[in-house]
C-alpha positions as CSV (number, residue, x, y, z in Angstrom):
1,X,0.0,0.0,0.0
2,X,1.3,3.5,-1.1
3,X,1.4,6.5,0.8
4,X,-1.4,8.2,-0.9
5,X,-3.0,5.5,-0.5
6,X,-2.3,5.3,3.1
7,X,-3.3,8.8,3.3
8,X,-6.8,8.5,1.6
9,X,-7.7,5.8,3.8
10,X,-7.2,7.3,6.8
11,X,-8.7,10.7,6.2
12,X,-12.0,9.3,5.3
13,X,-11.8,7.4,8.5
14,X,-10.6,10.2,10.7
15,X,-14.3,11.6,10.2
16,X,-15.7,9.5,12.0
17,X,-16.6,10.2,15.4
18,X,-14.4,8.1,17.3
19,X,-10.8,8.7,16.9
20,X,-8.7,5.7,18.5
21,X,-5.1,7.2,19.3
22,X,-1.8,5.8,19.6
23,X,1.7,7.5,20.4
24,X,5.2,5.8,19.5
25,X,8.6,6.6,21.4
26,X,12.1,6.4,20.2
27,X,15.1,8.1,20.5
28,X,15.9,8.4,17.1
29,X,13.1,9.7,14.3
30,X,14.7,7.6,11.7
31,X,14.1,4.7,14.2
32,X,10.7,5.1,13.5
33,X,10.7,4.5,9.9
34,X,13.6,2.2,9.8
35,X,12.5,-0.3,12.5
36,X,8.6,0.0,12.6
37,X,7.6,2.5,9.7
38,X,5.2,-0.2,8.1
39,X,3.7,-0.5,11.5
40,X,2.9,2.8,11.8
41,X,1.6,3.3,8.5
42,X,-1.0,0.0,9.2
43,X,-2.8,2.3,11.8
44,X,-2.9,5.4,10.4
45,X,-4.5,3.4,7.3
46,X,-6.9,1.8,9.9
47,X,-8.0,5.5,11.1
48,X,-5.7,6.3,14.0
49,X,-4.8,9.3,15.3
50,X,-0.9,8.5,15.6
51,X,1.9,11.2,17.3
52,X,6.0,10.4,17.5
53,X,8.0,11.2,20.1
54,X,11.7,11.5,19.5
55,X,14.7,12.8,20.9
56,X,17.3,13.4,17.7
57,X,16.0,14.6,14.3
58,X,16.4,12.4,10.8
59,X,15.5,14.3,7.8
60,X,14.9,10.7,6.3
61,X,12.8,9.7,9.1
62,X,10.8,13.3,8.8
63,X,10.5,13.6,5.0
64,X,8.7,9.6,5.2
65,X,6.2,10.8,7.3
66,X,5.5,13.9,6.9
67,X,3.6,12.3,3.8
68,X,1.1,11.0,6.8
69,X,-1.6,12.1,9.0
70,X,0.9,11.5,12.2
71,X,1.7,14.6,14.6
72,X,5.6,14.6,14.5
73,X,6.8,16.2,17.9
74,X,10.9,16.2,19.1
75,X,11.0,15.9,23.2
76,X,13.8,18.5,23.6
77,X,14.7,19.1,27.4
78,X,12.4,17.0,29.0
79,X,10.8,16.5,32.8
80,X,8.0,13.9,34.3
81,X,5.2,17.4,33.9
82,X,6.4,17.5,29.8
83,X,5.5,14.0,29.5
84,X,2.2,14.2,30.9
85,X,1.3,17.3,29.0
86,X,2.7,15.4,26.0
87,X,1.0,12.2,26.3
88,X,-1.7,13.8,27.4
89,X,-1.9,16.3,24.4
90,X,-1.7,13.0,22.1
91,X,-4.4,11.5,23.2
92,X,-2.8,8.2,23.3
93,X,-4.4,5.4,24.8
94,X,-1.5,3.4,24.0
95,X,2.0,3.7,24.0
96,X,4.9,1.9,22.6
97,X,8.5,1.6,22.9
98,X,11.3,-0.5,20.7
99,X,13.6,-0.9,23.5
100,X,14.4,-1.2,27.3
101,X,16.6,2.4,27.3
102,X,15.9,4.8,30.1
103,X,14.5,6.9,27.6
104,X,11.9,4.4,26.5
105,X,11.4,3.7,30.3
106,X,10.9,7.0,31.7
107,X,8.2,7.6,29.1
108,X,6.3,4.3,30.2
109,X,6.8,4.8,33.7
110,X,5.1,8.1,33.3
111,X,2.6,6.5,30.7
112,X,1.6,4.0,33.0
113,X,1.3,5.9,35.9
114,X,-1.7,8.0,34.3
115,X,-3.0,4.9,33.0
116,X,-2.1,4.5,29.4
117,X,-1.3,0.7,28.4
118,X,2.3,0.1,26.6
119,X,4.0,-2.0,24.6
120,X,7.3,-3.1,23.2
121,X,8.1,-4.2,19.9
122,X,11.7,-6.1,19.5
123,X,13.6,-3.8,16.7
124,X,17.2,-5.4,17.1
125,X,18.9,-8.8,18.4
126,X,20.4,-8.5,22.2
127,X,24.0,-8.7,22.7
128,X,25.7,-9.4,26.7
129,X,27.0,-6.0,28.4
130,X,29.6,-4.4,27.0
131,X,31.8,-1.6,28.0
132,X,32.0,1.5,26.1
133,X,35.3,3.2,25.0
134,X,36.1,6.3,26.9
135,X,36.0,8.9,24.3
136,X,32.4,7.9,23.7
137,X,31.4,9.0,27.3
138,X,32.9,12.6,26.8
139,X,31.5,12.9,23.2
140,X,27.9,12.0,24.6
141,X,28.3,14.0,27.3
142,X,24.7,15.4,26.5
143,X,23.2,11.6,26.0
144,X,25.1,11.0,29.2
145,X,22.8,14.0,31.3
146,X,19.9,12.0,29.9
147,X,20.5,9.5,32.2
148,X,20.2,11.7,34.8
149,X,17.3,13.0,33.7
150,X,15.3,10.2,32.8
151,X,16.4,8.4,36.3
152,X,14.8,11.5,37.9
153,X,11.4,11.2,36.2
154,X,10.9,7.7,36.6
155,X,12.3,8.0,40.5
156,X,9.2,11.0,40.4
157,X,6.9,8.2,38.5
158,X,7.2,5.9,41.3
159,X,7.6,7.8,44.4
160,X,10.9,6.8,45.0
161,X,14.7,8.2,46.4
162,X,16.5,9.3,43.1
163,X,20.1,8.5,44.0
164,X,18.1,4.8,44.8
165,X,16.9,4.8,41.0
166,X,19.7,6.0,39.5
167,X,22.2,3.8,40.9
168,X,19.7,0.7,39.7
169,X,20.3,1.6,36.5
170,X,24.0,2.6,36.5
171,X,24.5,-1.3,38.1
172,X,22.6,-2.7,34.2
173,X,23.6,0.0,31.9
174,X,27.4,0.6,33.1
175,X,28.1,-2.0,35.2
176,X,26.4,-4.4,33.1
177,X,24.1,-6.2,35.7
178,X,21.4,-8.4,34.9
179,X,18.6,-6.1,34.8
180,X,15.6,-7.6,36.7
181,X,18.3,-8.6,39.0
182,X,19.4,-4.8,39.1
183,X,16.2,-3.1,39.5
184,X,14.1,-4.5,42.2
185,X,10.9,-2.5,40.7
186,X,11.7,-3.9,37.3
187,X,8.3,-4.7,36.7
188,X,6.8,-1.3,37.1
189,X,9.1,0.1,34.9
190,X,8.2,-2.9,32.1
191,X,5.9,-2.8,29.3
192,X,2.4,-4.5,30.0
193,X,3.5,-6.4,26.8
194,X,6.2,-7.0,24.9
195,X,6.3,-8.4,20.9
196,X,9.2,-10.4,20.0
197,X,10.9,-12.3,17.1
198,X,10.6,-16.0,18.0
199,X,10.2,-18.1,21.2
200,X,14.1,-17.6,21.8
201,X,13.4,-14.2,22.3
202,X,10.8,-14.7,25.1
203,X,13.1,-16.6,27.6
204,X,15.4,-13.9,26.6
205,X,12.9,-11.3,28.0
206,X,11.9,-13.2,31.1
207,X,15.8,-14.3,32.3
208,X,16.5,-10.8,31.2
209,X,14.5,-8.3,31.9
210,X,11.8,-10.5,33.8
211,X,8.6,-10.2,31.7
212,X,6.1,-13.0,32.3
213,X,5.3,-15.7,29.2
214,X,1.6,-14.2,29.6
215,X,3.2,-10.8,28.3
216,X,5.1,-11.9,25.3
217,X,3.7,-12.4,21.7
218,X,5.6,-14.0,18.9
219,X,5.6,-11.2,16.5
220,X,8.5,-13.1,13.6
221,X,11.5,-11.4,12.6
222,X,10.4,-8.8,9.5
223,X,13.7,-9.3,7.5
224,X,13.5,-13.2,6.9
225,X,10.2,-12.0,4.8
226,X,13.1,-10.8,1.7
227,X,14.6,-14.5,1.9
228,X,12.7,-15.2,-1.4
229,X,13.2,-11.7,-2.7
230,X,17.3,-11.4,-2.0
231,X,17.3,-15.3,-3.5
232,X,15.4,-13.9,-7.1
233,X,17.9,-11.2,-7.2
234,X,20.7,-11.6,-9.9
235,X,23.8,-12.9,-7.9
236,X,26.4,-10.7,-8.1
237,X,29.8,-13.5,-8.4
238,X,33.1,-12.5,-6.9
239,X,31.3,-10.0,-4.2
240,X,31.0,-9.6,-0.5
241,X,28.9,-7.7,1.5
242,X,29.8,-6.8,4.7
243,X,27.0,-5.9,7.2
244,X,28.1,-2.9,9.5
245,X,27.0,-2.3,12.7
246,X,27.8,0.7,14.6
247,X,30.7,-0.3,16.9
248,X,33.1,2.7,16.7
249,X,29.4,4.9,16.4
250,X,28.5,3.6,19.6
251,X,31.8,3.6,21.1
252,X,31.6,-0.2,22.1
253,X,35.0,-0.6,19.8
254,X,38.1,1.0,19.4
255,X,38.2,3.4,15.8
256,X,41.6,1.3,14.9
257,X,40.1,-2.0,15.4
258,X,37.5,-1.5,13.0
259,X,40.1,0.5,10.3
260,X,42.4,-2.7,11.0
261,X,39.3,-5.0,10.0
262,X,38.3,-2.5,6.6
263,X,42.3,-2.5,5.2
264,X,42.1,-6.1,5.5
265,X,38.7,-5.8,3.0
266,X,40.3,-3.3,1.0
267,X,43.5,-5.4,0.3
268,X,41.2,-9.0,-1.3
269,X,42.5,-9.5,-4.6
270,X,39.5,-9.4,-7.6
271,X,37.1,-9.4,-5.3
272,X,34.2,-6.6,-5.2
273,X,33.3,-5.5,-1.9
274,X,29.6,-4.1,-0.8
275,X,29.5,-1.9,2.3
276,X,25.6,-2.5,3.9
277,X,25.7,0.5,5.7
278,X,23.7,0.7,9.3
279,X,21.4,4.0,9.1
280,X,23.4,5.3,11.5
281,X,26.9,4.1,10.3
282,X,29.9,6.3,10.2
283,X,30.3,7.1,6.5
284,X,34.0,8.4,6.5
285,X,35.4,4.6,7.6
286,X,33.9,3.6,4.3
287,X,34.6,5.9,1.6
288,X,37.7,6.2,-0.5
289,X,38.6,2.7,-0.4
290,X,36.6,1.3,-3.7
291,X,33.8,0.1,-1.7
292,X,30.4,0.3,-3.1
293,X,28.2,1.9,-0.2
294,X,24.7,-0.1,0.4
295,X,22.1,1.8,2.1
296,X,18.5,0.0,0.6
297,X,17.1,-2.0,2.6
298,X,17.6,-6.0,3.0
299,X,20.8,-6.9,1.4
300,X,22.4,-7.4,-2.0
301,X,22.2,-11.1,-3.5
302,X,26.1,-12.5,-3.0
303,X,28.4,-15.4,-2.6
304,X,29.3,-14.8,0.8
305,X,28.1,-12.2,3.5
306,X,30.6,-10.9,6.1
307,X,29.5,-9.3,9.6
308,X,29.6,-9.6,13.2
309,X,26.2,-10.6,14.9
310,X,24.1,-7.8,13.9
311,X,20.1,-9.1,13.1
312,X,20.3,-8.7,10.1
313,X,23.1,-11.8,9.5
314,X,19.7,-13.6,9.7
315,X,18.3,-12.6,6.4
316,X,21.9,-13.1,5.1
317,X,22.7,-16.5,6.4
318,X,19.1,-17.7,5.2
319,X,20.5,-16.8,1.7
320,X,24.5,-17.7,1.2
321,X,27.5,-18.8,2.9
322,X,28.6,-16.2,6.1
323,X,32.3,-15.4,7.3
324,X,31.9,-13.8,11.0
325,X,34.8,-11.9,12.2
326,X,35.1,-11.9,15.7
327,X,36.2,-8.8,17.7
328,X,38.2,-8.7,21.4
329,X,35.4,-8.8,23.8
330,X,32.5,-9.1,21.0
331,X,31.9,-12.9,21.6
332,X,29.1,-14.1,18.7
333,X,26.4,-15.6,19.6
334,X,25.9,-19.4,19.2
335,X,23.2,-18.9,16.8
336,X,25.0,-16.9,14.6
337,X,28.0,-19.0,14.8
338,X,26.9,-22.5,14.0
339,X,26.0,-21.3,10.9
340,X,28.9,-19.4,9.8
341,X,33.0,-19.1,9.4
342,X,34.3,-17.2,12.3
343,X,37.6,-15.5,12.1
344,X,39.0,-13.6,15.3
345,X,42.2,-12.2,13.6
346,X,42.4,-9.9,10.7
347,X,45.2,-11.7,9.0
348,X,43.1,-14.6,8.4
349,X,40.5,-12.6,7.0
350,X,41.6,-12.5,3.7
351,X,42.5,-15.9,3.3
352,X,39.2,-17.0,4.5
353,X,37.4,-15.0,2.1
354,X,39.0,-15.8,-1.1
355,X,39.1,-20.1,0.2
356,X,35.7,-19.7,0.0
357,X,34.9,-17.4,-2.8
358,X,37.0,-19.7,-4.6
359,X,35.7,-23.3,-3.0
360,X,32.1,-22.6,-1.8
361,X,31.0,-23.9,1.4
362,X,28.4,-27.0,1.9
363,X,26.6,-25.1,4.3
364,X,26.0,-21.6,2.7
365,X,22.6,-20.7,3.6
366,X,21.5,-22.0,7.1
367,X,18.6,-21.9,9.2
368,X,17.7,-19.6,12.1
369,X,13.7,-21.2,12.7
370,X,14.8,-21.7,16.1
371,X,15.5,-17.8,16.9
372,X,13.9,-15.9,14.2
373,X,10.1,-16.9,13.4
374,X,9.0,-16.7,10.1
375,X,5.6,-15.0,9.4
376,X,5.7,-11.2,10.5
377,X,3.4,-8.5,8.9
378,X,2.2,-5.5,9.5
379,X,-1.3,-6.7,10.2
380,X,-0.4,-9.0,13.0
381,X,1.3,-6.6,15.0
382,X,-1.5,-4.3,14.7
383,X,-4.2,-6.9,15.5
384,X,-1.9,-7.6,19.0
385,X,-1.7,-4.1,20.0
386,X,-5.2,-3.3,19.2
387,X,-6.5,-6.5,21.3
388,X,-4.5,-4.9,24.0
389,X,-5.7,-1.5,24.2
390,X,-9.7,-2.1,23.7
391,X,-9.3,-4.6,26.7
392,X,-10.5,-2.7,29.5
């Protein structure tokens, strides 16, 4: 469905009398589009009054829906009165999140604290603690008073000591505690549901951040839906494509480490490389060095994927052979693994590639049932939500 389309739809129903409302959260506005854009657009075509919250602007994320009937509102400096006024100025009956960030958390404490139902919808794969590099805490300095901020609303939210909050959240999120096991009052701070990618991703959840099975919907994984499509596209022989995550962006990795990694893709003999860039992915550690930059979405068709354990290795794995290069302190996941080469120094990266450029591999294209379901859509996360928020 297109957006005029989209548009049409809703603003026929949007004169009816009842107006069900709905307000999303993420830090990011490109988030938004890049992680749950088709979700959005399946209930403004179903008549509902839709508002996004974010914290950073994306012209990208803006110019998409812009396009729609959705109010489009950046938080700014925010406090626990903001919220209210905001939520309450959306109309929302319903809010969701994509992730368990103290920015997500602060606006469901508040949410559910004037009794609005939220929700969570999985955007990314989960990864065990890991520290960040120092520069990144002085560069985000600003991201870094967030945490003080958003501790202090949610410690208003639920009537409680702020150094007491605060230090909760310091023991998950820099000491790298277990988070239900770090906050005691976990489960007022939690979604009242939460939709994931598969039935891995539920025990995740529960060890995790201690959601009950009662709370938990399978919702699938939205990339494995281009398996077919990637498969029908021509193959392009001789060519890699390496999925980037943001490492270096995020500060969990050192700049060098990551340069290190790229001369060693740089220096393959006759072979092509394709750069799948992450929307938020540090352009200048690609260009220059005769890679061909990626940024559609799903992935090119090719012999042989390279990555670390981003989600999106899913949708690649499902279609050709992986190589999985395995940083200091960045252990892969067994999932990931089992179905893949992994390499943990750069001078066997080369070598590795080209063996198997040149020799295939009996296993290219594995399986990941077990942790990614099959079957998302649109549709079905809107029919769980919606069950949600008309049960009174």
């Amino acid at each position: 469905m297109d957006l005029k389309t989209i548009r049409s739809i809703s603003e026929a129903k949007m004169n009816s009398r009842k107006i069900n409302s709905i307000a999303f959260y993420d830090v990011n506005l490109l988030n938004h589009k890049n992680y749950i854009g088709d979700i959005i657009c399946e209930f403004v075509s179903n008549g509902y009054s839709v508002t996004l919250f974010y914290d950073e602007f994306s012209q990208e994320g803006f110019d998409f829906f812009k396009c729609l009937d959705v109010k489009i509102i950046r938080n700014g400096l925010v406090s626990k009165r903001t919220i209210e006024k905001k939520l309450l100025e959306s109309r929302a009956s319903t809010l969701i999140v994509n992730a368990q960030r103290l920015g997500d958390t602060a606006f469901v404490t508040v949410a559910k604290e004037m009794g609005i139902k939220t929700g969570m919808i999985q955007h990314g794969m989960y990864v065990p603690f890991m520290k960040r590099e120092r520069f990144f805490l002085v560069k985000k300095a600003i991201k870094t008073l967030r945490y003080f901020i958003y501790s202090f609303i949610i410690s208003k939210a639920l009537d409680r000591k702020f150094n007491e909050v605060l230090k909760c959240f310091l023991n998950t999120f820099v000491k790298g505690g277990i988070y239900k096991d770090s906050i005691p009052f976990h489960e007022e701070v939690n979604t009242d549901y939460v939709l994931v990618y598969g039935p891995y991703w539920k025990d995740y959840h529960r060890d995790i951040f201690g959601y009950r099975s009662a709370q938990m919907f399978d919702l699938g994984y939205h990339e494995l839906s281009k398996i077919d499509e990637t498969k029908n596209k021509k193959m392009e022989p001789m060519t890699v494509c390496y999925i980037a995550q943001t490492l270096v962006e995020d500060g969990r990795l050192a700049r060098q480490l990551q340069e290190s990694f790229l001369d060693a893709l740089e220096k393959l003999k006759g072979v092509k490389v394709v750069i799948k860039l992450h929307p938020r992915s540090n352009r200048a550690m690609y260009e220059g060095r005769g890679f061909r930059l990626e940024e559609k979405r799903g992935v090119p068709h090719c012999p042989l994927y390279i990555g670390h354990y981003s989600s999106l290795l899913a949708l690649a794995g499902s279609v050709s052979t992986m190589v999985l290069f395995e940083f200091p302190g960045h252990e892969i996941p067994e999932y990931f693994s089992r179905n893949a080469a992994v390499v943990n120094a750069v001078e066997q990266l080369s070598p590795t590639i080209e063996e198997i450029l040149e020799k295939g591999m009996p296993s290219a294209g594995g399986s990941f049932d077990d942790i990614f379901s099959l079957g998302y859509s649109p549709e079905r996360a809107f029919s769980i939500i919606q069950k949600f928020q008309s049960e009174t």
